[in-house]
C-alpha positions in Angstrom: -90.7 110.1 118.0 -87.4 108.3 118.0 -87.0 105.3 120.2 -83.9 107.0 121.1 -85.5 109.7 122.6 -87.8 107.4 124.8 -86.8 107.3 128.7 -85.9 104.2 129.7 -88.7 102.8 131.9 -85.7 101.6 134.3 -84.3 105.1 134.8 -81.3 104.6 133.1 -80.5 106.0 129.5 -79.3 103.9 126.5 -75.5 104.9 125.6 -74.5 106.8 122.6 -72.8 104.3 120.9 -72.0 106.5 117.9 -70.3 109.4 120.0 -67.9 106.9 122.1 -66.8 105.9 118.8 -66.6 109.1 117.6 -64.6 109.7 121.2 -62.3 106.8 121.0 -60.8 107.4 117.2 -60.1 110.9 118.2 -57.7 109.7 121.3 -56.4 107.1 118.9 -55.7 110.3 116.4 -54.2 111.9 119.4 -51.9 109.1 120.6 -50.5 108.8 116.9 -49.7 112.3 116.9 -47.7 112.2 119.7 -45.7 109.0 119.0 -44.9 110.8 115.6 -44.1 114.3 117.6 -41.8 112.3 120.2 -39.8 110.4 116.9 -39.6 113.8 115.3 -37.9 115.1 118.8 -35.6 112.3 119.4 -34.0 112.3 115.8 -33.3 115.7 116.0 -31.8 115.8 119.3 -29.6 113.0 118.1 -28.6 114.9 115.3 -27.7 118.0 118.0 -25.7 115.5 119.5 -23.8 114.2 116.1 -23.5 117.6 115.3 -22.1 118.9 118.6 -19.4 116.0 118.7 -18.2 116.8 115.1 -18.0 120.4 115.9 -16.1 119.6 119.3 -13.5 117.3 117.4 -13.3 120.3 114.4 -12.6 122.7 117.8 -9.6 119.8 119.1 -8.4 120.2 115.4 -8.1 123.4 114.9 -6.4 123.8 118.6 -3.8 121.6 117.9 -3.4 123.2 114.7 -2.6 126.3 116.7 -0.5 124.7 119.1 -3.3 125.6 121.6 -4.8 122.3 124.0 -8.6 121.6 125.2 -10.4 124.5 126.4 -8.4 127.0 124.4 -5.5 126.1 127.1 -1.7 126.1 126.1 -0.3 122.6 125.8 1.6 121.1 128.7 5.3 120.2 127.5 6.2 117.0 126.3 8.5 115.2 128.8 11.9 113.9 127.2 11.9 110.4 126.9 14.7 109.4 127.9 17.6 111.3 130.0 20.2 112.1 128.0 23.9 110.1 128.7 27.2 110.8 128.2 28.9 108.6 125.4 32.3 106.9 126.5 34.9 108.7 124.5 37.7 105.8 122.9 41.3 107.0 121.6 41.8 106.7 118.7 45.4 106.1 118.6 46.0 102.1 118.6 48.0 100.9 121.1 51.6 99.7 120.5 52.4 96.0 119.5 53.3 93.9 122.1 57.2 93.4 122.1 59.2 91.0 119.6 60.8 88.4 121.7 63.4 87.8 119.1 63.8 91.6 119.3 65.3 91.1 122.6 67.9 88.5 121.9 68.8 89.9 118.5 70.9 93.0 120.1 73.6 92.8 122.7 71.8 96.4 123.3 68.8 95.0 124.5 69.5 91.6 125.8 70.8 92.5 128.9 69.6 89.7 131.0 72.6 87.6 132.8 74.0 85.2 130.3 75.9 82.6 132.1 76.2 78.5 131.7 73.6 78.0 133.9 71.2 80.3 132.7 71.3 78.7 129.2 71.8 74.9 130.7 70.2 74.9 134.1 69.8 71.7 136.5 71.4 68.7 136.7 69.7 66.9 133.6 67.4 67.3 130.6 64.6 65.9 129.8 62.6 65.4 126.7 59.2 63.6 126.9 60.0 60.5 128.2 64.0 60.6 127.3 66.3 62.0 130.3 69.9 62.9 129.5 72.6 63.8 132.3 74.3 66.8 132.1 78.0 66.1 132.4 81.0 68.9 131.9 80.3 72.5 131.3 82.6 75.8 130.4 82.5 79.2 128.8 85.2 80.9 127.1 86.1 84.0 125.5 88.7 82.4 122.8 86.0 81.1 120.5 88.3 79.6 118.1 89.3 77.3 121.1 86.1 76.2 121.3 85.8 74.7 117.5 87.3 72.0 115.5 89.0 72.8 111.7 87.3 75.9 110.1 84.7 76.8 112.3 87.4 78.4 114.8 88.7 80.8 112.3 85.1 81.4 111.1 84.0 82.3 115.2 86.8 85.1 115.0 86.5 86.4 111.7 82.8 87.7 112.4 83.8 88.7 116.1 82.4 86.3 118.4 81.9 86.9 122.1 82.1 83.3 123.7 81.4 80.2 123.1 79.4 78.6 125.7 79.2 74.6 125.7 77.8 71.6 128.1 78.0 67.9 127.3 74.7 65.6 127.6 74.9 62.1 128.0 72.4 58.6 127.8 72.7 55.3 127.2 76.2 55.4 125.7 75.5 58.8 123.2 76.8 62.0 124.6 76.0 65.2 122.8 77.7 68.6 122.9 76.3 71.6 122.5 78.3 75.0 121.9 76.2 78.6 121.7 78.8 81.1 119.8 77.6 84.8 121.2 77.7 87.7 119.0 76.8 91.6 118.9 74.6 91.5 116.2 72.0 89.0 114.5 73.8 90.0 111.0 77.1 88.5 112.5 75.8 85.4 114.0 73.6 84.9 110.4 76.4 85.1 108.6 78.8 82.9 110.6 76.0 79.9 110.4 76.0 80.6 106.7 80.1 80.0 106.8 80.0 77.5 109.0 82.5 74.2 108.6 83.7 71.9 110.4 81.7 71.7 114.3 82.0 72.8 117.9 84.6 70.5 119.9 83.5 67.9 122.1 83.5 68.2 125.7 84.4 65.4 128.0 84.4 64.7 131.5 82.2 64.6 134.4 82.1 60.6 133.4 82.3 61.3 129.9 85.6 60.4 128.4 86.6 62.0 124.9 84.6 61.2 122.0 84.3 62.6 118.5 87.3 63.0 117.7 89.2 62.5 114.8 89.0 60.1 113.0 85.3 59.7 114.4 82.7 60.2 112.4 80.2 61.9 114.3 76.7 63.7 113.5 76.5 67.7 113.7 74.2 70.3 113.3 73.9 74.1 112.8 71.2 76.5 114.1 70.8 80.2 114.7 67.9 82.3 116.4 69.0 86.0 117.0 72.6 86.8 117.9 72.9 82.9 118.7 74.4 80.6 116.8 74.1 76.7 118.6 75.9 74.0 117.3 75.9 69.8 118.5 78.2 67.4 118.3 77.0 63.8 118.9 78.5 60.3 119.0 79.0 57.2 121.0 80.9 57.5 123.9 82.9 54.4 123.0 84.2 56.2 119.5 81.9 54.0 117.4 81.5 55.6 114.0 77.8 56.9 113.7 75.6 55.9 111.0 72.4 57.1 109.4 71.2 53.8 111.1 72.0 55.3 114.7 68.3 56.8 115.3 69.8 57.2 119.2 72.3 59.6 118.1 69.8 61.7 116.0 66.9 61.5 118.8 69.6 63.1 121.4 71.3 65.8 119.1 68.0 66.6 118.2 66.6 67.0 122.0 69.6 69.1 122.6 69.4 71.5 119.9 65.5 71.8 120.6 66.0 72.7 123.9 69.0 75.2 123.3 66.5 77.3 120.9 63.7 76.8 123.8 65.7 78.4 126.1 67.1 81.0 124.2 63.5 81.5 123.0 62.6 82.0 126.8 65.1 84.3 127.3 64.1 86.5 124.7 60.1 86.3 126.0 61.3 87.1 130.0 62.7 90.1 128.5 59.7 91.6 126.5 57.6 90.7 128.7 59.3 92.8 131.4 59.8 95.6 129.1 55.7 95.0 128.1 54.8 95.8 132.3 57.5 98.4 132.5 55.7 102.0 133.0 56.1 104.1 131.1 57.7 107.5 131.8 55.3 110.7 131.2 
């Protein structure tokens, strides 16, 4: 008999070692099994999932493709992305060059502005930087010729002067004359300066007695701008010869011509400038 198969004298049975082995590597056979089963069932439901998404995206594809959006809807219209503005519209046509002052004192047609001695030789003196000159006698006239010494009258009348309009300046024992011969046209006045001999005559008074005068020698100058033409006289009051050493007698002839052409300058700018601001008729 196998001792096996004796009962125990306790009443209690020795264990079957050899089937709870045989028990326990089954479960452990089981357990594998499973692990391996659940792998098996994760991959593939993560390759369901890969698959799914690539088929979606080839779906979005081929939508848009079609001009159709998700879910097989039509696409909603794009927005604009900006609202559309009007553009400023610019002529084309360039606007018309300011006026030429010179234009306006080149014409007796267009320089219509009053022309009187005080309009040319306004106030009571002149000033240039820190030099001040009186202004002594003053006259217009009509007879040009009158108005000259030797050649110059004849010249005046031969290319149809206007009037000669003259004032006397004085400092410091130097007086200067100026004389502004008027004519029509610019061609006329160009072409008496070009002639131009002798001088304008002297104007005394007004505490200046008469000075360059034969046999005086005096200095003189000759200028045009438009239908101008503005000549000086200058000397010593006293009828002292003038030399190129007499800077006193150059510094006032030249202050008076400068400020002649300044104003007949200005007169020719107040004139465009009001013809600039005129409207203009439709």
């Amino acid at each position: 008999m196998n001792r096996h198969d004796e009962e125990d004298p306790y009443g209690k049975s020795t264990p079957d070692w050899g089937a709870l082995a045989d028990a326990s590597a089954a479960r452990s056979r089981r357990r594998r099994w499973l692990l391996a089963g659940s792998g098996v069932l994760a991959t593939g439901a993560i390759a369901a999932l890969v698959a799914t998404s690539v088929v979606s995206v080839g779906n979005q594809d081929a939508n848009a493709a079609s001009g159709r959006g998700a879910n097989n809807l039509p696409p909603v219209a794009e927005l604009p992305s900006e609202t559309a503005e009007p553009e400023p519209n610019f002529s084309s046509v360039a606007p018309p060059p300011p006026p030429n002052p010179k234009d306006y004192v080149s014409s007796a047609d267009k320089d219509k502005a009053p022309l009187t001695v005080e309009s040319l030789f306004p106030g009571a003196k002149l000033t240039a930087v820190d030099r001040v000159y009186q202004k002594g006698a003053t006259t217009t006239t009509t007879n040009c010729a009158a108005a000259a010494q030797g050649a110059l009258g004849s010249i005046l009348a031969s290319n149809s002067c206007d009037q000669v309009i003259r004032a006397t300046y004085r400092k410091d024992g130097v007086a200067v004359t100026v004389g502004v011969a008027v004519f029509a046209k610019e061609a006329q006045a160009l072409k008496a300066k070009d002639q131009a001999e002798g001088g304008i005559a002297s104007l005394s008074g007004a505490g200046v007695t008469t000075f360059c005068r034969a046999p005086s020698v005096c200095r003189k100058t000759t200028n045009s701008y438009g239908r101008y033409v503005y000549f000086t006289v200058g000397g010593f009051i006293s009828g002292q010869n003038v030399t190129n050493a007499d800077k006193d007698v150059f510094t006032a002839g030249d202050d008076v011509a400068e400020f002649t052409f300044q104003q007949i300058l200005a007169r020719g700018q107040a004139q465009a400038s009001a013809a600039a601001t005129r409207p203009v008729d439709p």
